[in-house]
C-alpha positions as CSV (number, residue, x, y, z in Angstrom):
1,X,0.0,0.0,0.0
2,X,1.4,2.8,-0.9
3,X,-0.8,5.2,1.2
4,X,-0.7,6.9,4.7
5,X,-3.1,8.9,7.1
6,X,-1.9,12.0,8.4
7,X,-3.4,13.9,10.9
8,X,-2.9,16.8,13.3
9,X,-2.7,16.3,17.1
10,X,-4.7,18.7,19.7
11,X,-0.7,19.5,20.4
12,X,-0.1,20.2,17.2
13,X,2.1,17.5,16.4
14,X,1.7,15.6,13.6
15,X,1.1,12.0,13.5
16,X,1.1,9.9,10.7
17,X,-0.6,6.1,9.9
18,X,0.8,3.1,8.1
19,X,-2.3,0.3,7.7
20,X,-1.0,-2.9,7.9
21,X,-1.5,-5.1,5.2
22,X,-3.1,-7.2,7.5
23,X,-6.0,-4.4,8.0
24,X,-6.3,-3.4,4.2
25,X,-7.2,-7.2,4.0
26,X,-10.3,-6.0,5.8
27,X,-11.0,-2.6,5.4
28,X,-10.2,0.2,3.5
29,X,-8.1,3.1,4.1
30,X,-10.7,5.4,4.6
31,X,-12.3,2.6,7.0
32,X,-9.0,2.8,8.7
33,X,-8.6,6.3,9.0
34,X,-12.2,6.9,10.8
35,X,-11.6,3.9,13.1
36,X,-7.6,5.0,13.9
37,X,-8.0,8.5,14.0
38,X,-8.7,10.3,17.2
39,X,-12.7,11.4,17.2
40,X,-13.2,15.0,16.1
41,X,-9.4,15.4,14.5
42,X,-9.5,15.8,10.8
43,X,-7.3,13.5,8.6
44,X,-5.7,13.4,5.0
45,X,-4.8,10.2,3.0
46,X,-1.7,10.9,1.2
47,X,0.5,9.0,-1.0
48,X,4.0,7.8,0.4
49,X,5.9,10.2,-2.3
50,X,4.4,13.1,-0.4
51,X,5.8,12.7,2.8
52,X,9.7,13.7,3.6
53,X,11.6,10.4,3.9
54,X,14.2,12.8,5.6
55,X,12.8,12.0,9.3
56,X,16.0,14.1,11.2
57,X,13.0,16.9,11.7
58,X,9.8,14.4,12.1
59,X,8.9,16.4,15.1
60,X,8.9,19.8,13.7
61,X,6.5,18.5,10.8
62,X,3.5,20.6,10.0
63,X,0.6,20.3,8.1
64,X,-2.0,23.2,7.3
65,X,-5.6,22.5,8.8
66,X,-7.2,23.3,5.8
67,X,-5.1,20.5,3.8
68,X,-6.8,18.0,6.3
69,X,-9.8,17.1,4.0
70,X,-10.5,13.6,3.8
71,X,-13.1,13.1,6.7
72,X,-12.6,13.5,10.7
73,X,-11.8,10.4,13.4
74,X,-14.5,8.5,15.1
75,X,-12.2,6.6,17.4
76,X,-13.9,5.9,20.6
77,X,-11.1,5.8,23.7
């Protein structure tokens, strides 16, 4: 697969998703996203290419709210 999840943390972190191949056996990404994603944060399924494979600055990654279009988390705690 050669798609990931991002999403924005109430810290403003960002976080990012991998699906198992295991769990696109079962479900699809955007299945994945709503049940992985916190509940109320908005998400974005991007392809691999888009994300920095440099990962010496992961933590000071950022990502624009209004590029976080692709639904919001229902993931119940």
């Amino acid at each position: 697969m050669n798609k990931r999840i991002i999403y924005k943390n109430k810290d403003n972190t960002v976080s990012i998703i991998i699906p198992t191949p295991d769990a696109l056996q079962s479900m699809t990404i955007e299945q994945i996203a709503k049940k992985d994603v916190p509940t109320g944060l908005n998400y974005k399924i991007v392809n691999v290419s888009d994300i920095s494979s440099d990962r010496t600055f992961r933590n000071a990654w950022t990502i624009a709210d209004a590029e976080l279009t692709d639904g919001v988390g229902e993931w119940l705690q």
